[in-house]
C-alpha positions as CSV (number, residue, x, y, z in Angstrom):
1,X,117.8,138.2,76.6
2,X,119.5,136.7,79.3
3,X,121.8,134.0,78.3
4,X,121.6,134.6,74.3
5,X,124.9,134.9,73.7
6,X,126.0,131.9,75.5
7,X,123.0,129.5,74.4
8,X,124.0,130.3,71.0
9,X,127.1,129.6,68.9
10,X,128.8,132.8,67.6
11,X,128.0,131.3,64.1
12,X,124.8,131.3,65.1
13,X,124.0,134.8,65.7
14,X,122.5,137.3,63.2
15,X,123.1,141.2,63.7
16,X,121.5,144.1,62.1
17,X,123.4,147.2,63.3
18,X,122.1,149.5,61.0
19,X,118.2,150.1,60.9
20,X,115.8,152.7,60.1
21,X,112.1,153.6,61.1
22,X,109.9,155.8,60.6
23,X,111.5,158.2,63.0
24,X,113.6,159.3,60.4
25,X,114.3,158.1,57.1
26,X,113.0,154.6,57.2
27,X,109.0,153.4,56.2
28,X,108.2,151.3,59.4
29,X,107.6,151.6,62.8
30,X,110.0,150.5,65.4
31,X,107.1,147.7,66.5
32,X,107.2,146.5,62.9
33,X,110.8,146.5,62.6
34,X,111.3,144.4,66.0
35,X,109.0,141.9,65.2
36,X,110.2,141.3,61.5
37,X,114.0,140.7,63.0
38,X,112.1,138.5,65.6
39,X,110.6,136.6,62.5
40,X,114.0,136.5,60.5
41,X,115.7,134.9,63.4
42,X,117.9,138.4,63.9
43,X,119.5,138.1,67.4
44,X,121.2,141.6,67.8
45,X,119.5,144.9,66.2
46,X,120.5,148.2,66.6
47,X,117.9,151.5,65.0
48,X,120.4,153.7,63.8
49,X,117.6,156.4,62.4
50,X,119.1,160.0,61.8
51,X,119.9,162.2,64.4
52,X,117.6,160.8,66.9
53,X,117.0,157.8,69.0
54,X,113.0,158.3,69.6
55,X,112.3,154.7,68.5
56,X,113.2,153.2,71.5
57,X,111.2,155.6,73.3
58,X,108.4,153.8,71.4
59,X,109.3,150.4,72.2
60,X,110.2,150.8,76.0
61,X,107.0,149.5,76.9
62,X,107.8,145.7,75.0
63,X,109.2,143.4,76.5
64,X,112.1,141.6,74.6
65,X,114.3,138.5,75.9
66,X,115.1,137.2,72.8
67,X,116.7,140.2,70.5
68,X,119.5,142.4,72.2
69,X,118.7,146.0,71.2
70,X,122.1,148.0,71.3
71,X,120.7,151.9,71.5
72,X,122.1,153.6,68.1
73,X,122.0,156.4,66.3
74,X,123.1,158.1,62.6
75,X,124.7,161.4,62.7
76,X,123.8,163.1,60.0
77,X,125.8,165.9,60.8
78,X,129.1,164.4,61.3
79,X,128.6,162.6,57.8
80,X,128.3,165.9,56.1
81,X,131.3,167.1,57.7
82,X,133.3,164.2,56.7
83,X,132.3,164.8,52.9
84,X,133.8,168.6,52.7
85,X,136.9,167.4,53.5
């Protein structure tokens, strides 16, 4: 990952900031979901799954230089509070 930002123009880079898996809400698993944005040329993801950030517990183990994976989360909780008001 080293470098991405500055090998590529800003124009240039694709970010998904708002991904599920099947550690909440979402049908894939994080392995899936990595390689797809690998496939669709995505240079920034971030899995955003409900209340819990145990996807990235399963993908500690891969190694990735080419997609920056910013550590995200949904709160759930806070988006219910929001709503009463």
């Amino acid at each position: 990952m080293e470098g991405l930002l500055k090998e590529k123009d800003l124009k240039d880079i694709v970010c998904d900031l708002h991904i599920h898996t099947s550690c909440s809400d979402g049908g894939k698993e994080a392995s899936f979901v990595l390689e797809k944005a690998r496939q669709q040329g995505v240079s920034i993801i971030s899995i955003t799954d409900h209340n819990n950030i145990d996807a990235y517990s399963k993908l500690k183990d891969t190694y990735c230089k080419d997609i920056l994976m910013i550590t995200g989360t949904f709160i759930k909780k806070l988006d219910r509070l929001r709503r009463k008001k």
